[in-house]
C-alpha positions in Angstrom: -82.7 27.0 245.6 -82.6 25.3 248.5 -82.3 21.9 249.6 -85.4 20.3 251.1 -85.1 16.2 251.6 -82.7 13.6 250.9 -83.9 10.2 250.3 -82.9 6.7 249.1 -83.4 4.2 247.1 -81.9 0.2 247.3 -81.9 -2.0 244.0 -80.2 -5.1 243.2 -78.0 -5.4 239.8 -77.8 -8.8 238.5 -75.5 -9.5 235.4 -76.0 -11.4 232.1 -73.1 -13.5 232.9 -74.3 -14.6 236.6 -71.2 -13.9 238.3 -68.2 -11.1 237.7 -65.0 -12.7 239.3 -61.6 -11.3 240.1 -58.2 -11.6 241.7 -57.9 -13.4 244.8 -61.4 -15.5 244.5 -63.9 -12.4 244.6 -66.4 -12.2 243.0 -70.4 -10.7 242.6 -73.4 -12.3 241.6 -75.8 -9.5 242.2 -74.7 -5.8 243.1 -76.4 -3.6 245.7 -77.2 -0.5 244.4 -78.0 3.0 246.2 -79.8 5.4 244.3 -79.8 9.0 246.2 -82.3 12.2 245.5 -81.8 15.4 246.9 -85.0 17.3 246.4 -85.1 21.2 246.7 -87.8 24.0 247.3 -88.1 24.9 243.9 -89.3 21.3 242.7 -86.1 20.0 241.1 -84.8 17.0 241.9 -81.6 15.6 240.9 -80.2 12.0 241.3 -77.1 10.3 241.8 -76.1 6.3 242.1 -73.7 4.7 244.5 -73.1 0.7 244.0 -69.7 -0.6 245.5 -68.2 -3.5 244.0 -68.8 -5.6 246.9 -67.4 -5.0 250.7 -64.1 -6.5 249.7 -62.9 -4.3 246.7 -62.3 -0.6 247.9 -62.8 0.3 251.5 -67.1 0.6 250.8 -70.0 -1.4 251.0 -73.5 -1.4 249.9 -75.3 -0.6 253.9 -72.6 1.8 254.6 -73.4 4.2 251.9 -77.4 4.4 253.8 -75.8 4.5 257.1 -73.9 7.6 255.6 -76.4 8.9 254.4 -78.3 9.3 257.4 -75.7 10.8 259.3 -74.9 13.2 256.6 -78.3 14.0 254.9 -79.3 16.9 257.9 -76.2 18.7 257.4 -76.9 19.4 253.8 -80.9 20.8 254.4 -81.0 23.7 253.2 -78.1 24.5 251.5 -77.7 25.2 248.0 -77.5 22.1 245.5 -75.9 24.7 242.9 -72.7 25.8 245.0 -70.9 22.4 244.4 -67.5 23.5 246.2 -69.3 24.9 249.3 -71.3 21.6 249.4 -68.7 19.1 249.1 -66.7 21.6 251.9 -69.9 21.1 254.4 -70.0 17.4 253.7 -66.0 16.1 254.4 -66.5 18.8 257.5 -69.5 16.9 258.7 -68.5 13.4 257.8 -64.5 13.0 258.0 -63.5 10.4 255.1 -65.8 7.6 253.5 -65.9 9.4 250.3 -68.2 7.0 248.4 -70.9 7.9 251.1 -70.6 11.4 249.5 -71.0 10.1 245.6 -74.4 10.0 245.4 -75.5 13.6 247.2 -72.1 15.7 244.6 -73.6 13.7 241.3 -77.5 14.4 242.4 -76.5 18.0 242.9 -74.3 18.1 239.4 -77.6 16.9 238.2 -80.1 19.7 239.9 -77.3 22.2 238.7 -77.9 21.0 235.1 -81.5 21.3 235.2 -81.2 25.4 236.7 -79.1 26.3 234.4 -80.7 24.2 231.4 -77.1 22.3 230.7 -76.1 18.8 230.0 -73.0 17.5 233.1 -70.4 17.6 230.6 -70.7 21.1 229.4 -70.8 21.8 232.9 -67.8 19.8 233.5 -66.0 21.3 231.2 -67.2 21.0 227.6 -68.3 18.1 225.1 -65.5 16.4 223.6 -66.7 14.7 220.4 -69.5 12.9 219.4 -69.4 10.0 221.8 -65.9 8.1 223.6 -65.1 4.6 222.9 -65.6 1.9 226.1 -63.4 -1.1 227.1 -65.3 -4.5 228.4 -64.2 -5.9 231.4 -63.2 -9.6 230.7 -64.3 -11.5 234.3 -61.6 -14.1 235.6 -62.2 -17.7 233.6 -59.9 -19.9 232.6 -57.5 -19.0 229.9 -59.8 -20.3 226.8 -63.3 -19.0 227.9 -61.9 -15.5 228.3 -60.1 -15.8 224.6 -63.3 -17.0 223.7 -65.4 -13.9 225.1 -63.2 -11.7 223.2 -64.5 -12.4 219.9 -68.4 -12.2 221.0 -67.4 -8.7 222.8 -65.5 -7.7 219.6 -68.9 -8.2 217.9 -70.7 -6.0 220.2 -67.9 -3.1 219.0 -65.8 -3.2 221.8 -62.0 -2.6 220.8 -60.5 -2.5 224.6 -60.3 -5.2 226.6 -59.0 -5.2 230.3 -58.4 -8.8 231.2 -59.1 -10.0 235.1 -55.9 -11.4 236.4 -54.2 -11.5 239.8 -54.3 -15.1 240.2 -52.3 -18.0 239.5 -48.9 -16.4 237.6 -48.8 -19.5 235.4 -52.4 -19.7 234.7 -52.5 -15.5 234.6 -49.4 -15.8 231.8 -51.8 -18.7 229.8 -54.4 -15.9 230.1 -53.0 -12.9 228.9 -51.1 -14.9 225.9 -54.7 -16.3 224.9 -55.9 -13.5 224.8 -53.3 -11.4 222.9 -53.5 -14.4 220.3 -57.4 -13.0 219.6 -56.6 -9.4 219.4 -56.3 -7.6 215.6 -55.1 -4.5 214.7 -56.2 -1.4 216.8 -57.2 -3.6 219.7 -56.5 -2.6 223.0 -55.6 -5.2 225.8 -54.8 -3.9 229.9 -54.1 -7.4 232.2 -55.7 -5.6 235.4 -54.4 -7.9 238.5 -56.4 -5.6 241.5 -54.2 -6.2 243.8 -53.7 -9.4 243.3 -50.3 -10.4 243.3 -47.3 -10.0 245.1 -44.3 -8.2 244.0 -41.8 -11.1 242.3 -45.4 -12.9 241.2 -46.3 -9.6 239.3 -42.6 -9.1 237.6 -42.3 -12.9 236.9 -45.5 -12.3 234.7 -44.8 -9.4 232.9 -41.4 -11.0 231.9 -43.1 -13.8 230.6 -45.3 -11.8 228.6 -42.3 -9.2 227.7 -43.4 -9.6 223.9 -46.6 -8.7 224.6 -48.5 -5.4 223.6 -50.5 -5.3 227.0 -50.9 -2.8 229.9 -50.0 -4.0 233.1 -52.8 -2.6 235.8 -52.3 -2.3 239.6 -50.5 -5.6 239.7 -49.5 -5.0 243.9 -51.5 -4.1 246.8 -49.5 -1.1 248.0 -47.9 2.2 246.2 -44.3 1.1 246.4 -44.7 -2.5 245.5 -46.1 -1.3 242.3 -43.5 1.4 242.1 -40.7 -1.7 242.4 -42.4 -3.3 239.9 -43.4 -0.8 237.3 -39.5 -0.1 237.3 -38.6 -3.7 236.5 -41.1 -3.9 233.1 -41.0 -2.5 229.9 -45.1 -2.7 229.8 -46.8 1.0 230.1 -48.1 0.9 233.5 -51.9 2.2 235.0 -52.5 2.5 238.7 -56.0 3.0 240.0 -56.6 1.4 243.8 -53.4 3.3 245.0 -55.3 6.6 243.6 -57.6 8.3 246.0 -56.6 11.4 246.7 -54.6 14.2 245.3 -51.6 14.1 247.1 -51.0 10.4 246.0 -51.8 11.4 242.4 -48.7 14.2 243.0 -46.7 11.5 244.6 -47.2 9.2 241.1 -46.4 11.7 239.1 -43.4 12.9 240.5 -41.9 9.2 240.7 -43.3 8.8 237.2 -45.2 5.9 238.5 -47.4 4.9 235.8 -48.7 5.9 232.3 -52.2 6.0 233.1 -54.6 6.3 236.1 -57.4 5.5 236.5 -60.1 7.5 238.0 -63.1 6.0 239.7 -65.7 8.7 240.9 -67.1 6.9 244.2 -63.0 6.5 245.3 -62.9 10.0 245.1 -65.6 11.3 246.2 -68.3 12.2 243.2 -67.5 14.6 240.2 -66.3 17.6 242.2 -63.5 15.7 243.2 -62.7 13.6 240.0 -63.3 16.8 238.4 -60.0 18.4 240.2 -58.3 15.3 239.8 -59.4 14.8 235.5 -57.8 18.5 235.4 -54.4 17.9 237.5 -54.0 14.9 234.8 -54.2 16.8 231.6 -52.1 19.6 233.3 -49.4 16.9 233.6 -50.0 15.0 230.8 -51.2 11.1 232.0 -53.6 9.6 230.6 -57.0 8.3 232.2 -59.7 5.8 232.5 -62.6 7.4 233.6 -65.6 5.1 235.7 -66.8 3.8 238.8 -66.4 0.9 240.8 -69.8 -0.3 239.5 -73.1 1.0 238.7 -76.5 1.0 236.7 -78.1 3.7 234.5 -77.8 6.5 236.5 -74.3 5.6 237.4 -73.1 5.1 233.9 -74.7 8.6 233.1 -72.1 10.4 235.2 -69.6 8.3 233.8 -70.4 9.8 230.2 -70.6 12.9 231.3 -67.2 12.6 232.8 -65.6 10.7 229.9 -67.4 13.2 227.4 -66.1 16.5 229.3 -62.1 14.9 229.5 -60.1 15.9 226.5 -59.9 13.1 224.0 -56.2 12.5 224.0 -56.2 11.7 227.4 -58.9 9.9 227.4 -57.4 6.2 227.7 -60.7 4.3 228.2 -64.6 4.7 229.8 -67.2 1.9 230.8 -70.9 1.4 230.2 -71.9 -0.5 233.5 -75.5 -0.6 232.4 -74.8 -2.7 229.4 -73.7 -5.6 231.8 -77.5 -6.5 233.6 -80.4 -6.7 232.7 -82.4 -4.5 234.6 -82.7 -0.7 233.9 -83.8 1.6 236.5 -83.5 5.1 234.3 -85.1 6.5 230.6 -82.1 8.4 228.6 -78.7 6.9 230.1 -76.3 6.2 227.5 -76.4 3.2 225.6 -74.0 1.5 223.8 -73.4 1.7 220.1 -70.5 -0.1 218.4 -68.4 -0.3 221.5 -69.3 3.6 222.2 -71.6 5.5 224.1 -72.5 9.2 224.4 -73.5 11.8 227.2 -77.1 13.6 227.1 -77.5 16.4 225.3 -80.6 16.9 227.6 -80.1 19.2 231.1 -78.7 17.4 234.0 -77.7 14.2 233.7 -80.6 13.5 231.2 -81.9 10.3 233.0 -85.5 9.9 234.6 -85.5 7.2 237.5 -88.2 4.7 236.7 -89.4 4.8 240.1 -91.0 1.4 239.7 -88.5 -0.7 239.1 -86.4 1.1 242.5 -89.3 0.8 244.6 -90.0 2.1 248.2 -87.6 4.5 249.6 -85.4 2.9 252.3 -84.2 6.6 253.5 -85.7 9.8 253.7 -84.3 12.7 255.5 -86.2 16.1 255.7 
């Protein structure tokens, strides 16, 4: 098996809720979405999704993952889709960094090696892990009494994890994560995720606040060692995520017992082949995960099952369902939602089938 073309699709994400809002003012109205197939010889073709969560989150954006595409695609004609290692070794030796470029092409090829071998991701991946894994629901930065109020109408929907948009105003972030808490019952989950957004004495002034608190304090600073100073101020259990890209900072992390949970976006990384290394380095030493994205639609929220489903349940802190935020879908037989869970396909692959209608023409096509 060979591959023969690369190609591309654009498509545009809106939300049900208009507008997703973080620290520091940002915020998304509708996402830009890349959708990648890598088509081989044999007739197989395998699909991956790429959608940054805008140009200001994680060094990606929307353009740059076609522009990397074009400049990668020719290296990868002709190799094999199957040999994942080999593949991923061609691309970061043709393309030096800009790992969210290479998403799309590693999950398309996960995908063409599940159809050969007649295998769901996850079983590739590793093995299924229960029935299905339970999601959290990102709560987007409102003022302290609309975000209380969402928690009840997400609770309803079965979510039981929340993770709360902070990284604003420390007064108005301490109102928020106290509101919220107030709405919680028993078995709830709550993680106060600043992204960055403050700095270091704004980030310990509000976890003292909120000492009392059962919360999880989530990348409060912008660098490694501001969160370091801080997570060893706090009594909170701590989660990095922005600061984790690579191996070596995961090492780094663990050794100075940095945080209590990571999590694990696959674009940040690189696609599965990399989160895949990283998933197995956590439950060698014992840290728990969130596994996702930085954003996504059907075919995005596929690999994320697959991921989640394949990751040993006890360290399996949390997953998301991106596709259960818009309303369009662009794939048949992603995972949907049921009582605040989801489950990966049982079907080869990653079990989706791109409605090539609703992603229209092809704006890249490399062969």
């Amino acid at each position: 098996m060979k591959i023969s073309r690369i190609f591309a699709h654009r498509v545009e994400l809106p939300l049900h809720e208009t507008t997703y809002k973080w620290s520091g003012g940002k915020s998304v109205t509708v996402f830009d979405s890349t959708v990648v197939g890598v088509e081989t010889d044999t007739g197989l073709i395998g699909y991956g999704e790429v959608c940054p969560l805008g140009p200001f989150y994680l060094p990606a954006y929307a353009d740059g993952v076609r522009a990397g595409l074009r400049e990668l695609g020719p290296h990868l004609l002709g190799a094999d889709p199957r040999q994942l290692t080999k593949l991923n070794r061609t691309m970061d030796a043709a393309l030096k960094g800009h790992p969210y470029v290479k998403t799309g092409l590693d999950i398309a090829c996960w995908d063409l090696l599940g159809q050969a071998t007649g295998l769901p991701v996850c079983e590739l991946l590793g093995g299924r892990y229960g029935a299905d894994v339970h999601l959290y629901r990102a709560i987007s930065q409102e003022s302290p009494e609309q975000m209380a109020a969402k928690v009840a109408g997400y609770r309803a929907e079965g979510y039981r994890r929340f993770q709360l948009k902070v990284g604003g105003d420390p007064d108005t972030d301490i109102a928020r994560i106290f509101a919220v808490a107030a709405k919680l019952q028993p078995g709830d989950r709550l993680v106060a995720d600043a992204n960055t957004g403050w700095v270091q004495h704004e980030a310990v002034r509000v976890a003292k606040a909120v000492r009392d608190v059962d919360v999880y304090i989530e990348q409060p600073c912008l660098t490694y060692e501001e969160c370091l100073a801080v997570r060893r101020q706090i009594p909170h259990p701590f989660v990095l995520d922005e600061n984790i890209d690579d191996l070596g900072i995961l090492l780094r992390a663990k050794a100075d017992l940095a945080m209590d949970v990571v999590n694990l976006k696959i674009s940040k990384l690189g696609g599965l082949t990399k989160i895949k290394q990283a998933r197995d380095l956590c439950v060698s030493m014992g840290i728990g995960m969130t596994v996702e994205d930085s954003w996504g639609g059907d075919i995005a929220t596929a690999a994320i099952a697959h991921l989640a489903q394949s990751t040993p349940t006890e360290f399996l802190f949390s997953t998301t369902d991106f596709n259960s935020y818009g309303p369009v879908s662009i794939a048949d037989g992603a995972p949907q939602r049921v009582n605040g869970r989801m489950a990966a396909s049982t079907k080869p692959g990653l079990g989706i089938t791109p409605k090539l209608d609703v992603l229209g023409k092809r704006v890249v096509e490399i062969s």
